[in-house]
MDAnalysis code that builds the backbone (N, CA, C; Angstrom):
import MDAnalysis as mda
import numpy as np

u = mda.Universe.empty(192, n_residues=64, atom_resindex=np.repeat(np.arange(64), 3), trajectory=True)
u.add_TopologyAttr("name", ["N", "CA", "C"] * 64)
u.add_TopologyAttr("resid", np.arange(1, 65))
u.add_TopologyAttr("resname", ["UNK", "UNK", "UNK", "UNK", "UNK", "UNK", "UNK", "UNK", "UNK", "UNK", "UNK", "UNK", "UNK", "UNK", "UNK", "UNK", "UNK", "UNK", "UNK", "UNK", "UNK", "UNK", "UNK", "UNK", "UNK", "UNK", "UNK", "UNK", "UNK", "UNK", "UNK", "UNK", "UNK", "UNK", "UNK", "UNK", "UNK", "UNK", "UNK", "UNK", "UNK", "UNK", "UNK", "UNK", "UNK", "UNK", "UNK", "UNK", "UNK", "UNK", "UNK", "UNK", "UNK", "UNK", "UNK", "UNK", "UNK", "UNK", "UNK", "UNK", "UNK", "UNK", "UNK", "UNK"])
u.atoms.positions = np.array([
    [56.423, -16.295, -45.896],
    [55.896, -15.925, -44.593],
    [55.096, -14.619, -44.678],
    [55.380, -13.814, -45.563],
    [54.951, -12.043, -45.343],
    [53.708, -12.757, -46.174],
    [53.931, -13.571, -47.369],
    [52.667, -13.383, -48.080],
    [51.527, -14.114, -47.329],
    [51.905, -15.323, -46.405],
    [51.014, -16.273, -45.651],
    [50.096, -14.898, -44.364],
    [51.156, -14.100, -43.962],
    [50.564, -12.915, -43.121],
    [49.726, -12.419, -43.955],
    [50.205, -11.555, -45.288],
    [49.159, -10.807, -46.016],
    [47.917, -11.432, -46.165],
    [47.956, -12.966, -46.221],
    [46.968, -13.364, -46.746],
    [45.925, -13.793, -45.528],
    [46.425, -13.737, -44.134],
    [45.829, -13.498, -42.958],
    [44.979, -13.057, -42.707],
    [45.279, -11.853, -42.728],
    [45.041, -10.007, -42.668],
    [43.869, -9.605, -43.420],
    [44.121, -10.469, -44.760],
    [43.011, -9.902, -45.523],
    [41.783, -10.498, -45.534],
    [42.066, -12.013, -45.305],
    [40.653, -12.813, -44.851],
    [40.348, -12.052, -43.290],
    [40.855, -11.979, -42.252],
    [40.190, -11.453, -41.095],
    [39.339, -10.016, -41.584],
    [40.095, -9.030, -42.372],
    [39.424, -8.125, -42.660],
    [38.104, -7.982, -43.447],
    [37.913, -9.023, -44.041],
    [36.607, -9.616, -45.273],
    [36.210, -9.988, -44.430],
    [36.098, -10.977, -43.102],
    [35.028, -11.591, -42.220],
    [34.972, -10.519, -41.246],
    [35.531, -9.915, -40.741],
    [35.054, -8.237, -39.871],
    [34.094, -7.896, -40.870],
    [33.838, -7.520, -41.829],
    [33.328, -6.986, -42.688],
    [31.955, -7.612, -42.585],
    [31.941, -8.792, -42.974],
    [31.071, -9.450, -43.335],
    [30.217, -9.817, -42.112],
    [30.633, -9.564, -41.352],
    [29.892, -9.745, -39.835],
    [29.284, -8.310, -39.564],
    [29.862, -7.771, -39.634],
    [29.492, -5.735, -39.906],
    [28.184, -5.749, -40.825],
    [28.506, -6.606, -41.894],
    [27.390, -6.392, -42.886],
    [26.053, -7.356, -42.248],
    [26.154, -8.329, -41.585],
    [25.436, -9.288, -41.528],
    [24.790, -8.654, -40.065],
    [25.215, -7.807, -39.275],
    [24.679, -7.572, -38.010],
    [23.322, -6.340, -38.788],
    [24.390, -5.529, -39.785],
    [23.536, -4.667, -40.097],
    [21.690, -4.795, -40.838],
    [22.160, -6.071, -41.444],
    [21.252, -6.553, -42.459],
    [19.822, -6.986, -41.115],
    [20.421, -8.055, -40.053],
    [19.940, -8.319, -38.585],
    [19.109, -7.138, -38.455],
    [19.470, -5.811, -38.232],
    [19.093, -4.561, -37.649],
    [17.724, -4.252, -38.646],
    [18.347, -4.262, -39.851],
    [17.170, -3.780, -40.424],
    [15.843, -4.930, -40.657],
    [16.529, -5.699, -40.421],
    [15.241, -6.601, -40.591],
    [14.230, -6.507, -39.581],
    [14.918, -6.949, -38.611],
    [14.522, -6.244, -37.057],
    [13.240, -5.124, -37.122],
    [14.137, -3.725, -37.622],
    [12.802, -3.248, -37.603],
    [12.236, -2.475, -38.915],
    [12.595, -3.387, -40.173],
    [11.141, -3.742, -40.634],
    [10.088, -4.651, -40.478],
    [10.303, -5.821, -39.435],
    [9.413, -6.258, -38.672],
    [8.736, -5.705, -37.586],
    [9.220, -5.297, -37.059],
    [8.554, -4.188, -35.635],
    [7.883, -3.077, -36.883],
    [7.859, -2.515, -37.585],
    [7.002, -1.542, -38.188],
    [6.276, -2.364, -39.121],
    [6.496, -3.684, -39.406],
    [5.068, -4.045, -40.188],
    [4.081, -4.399, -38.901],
    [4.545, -5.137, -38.116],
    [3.757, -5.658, -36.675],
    [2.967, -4.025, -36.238],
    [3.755, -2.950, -36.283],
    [2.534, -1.613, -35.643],
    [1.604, -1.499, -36.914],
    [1.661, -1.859, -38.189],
    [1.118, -1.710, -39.017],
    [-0.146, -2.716, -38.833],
    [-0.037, -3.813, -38.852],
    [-1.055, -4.519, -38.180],
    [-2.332, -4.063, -36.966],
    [-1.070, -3.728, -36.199],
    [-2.005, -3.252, -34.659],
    [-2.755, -2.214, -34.912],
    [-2.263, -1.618, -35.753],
    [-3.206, -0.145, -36.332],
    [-3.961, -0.345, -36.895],
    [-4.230, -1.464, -37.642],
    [-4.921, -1.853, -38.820],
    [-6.557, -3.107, -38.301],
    [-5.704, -3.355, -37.010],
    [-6.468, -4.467, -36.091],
    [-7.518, -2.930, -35.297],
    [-6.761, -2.368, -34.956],
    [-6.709, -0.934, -33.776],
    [-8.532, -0.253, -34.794],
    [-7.815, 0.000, -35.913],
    [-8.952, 0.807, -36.624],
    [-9.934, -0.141, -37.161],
    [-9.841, -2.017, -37.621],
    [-10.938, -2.341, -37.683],
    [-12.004, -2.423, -36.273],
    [-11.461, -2.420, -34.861],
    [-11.989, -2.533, -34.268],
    [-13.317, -1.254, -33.601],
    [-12.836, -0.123, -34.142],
    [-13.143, 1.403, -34.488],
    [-14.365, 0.996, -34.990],
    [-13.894, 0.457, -36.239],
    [-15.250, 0.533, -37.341],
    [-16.075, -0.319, -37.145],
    [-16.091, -2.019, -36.478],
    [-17.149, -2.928, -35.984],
    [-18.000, -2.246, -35.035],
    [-17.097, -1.301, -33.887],
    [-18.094, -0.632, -32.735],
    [-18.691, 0.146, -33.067],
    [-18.293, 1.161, -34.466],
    [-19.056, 2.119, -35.232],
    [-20.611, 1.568, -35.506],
    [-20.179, 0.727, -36.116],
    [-21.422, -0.300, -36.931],
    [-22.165, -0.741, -36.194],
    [-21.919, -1.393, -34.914],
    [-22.482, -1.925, -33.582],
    [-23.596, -0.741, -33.531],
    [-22.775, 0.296, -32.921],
    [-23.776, 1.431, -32.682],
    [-24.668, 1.846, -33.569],
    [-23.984, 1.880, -34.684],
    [-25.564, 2.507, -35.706],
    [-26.218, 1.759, -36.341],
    [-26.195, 0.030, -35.896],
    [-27.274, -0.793, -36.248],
    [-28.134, -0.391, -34.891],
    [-27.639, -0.427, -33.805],
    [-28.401, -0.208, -32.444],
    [-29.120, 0.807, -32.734],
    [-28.169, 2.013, -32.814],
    [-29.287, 3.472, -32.922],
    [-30.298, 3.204, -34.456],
    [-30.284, 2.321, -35.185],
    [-31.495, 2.122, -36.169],
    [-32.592, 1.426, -35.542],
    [-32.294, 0.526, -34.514],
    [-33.238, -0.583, -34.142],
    [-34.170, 0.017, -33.213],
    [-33.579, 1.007, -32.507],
    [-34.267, 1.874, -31.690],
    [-35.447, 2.943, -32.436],
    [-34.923, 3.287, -33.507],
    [-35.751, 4.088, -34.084],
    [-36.515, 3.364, -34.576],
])
C-alpha cells in the first residue's frame, strides 16, 4: 500500500512538472513568434520607407 502511494506521488509530481515545463515551452514560443512577426512589420515598415524614397527621387529626376 505505502509503495502503491509512493508510487502515486511520484507520477503526479513528474506530470506537475511536465505541464510546468510544457506551459513554459507554450510561453516562449509565444513570444518568439510575436518578436519575429514585429520583425517583419519593421522590415515591411522600412521597405515601404525605401519604395516612397525611390518614388520621390525618380519624380524629382523627371522633373529636372
Amino acid at each position: 500500500m505505502k509503495i502503491q502511494a509512493w508510487e502515486n506521488h511520484q507520477k503526479a509530481k513528474t506530470e506537475a512538472k511536465m505541464r510546468k515545463v510544457e506551459v513554459e515551452v507554450e510561453r516562449i514560443r509565444s513570444k518568439s513568434h510575436d518578436k519575429l512577426m514585429n520583425k517583419l512589420a519593421a522590415a515591411r515598415h522600412k521597405a515601404e520607407e525605401k519604395r516612397a524614397a525611390a518614388e520621390a527621387n525618380r519624380n524629382h529626376q523627371a522633373t529636372k
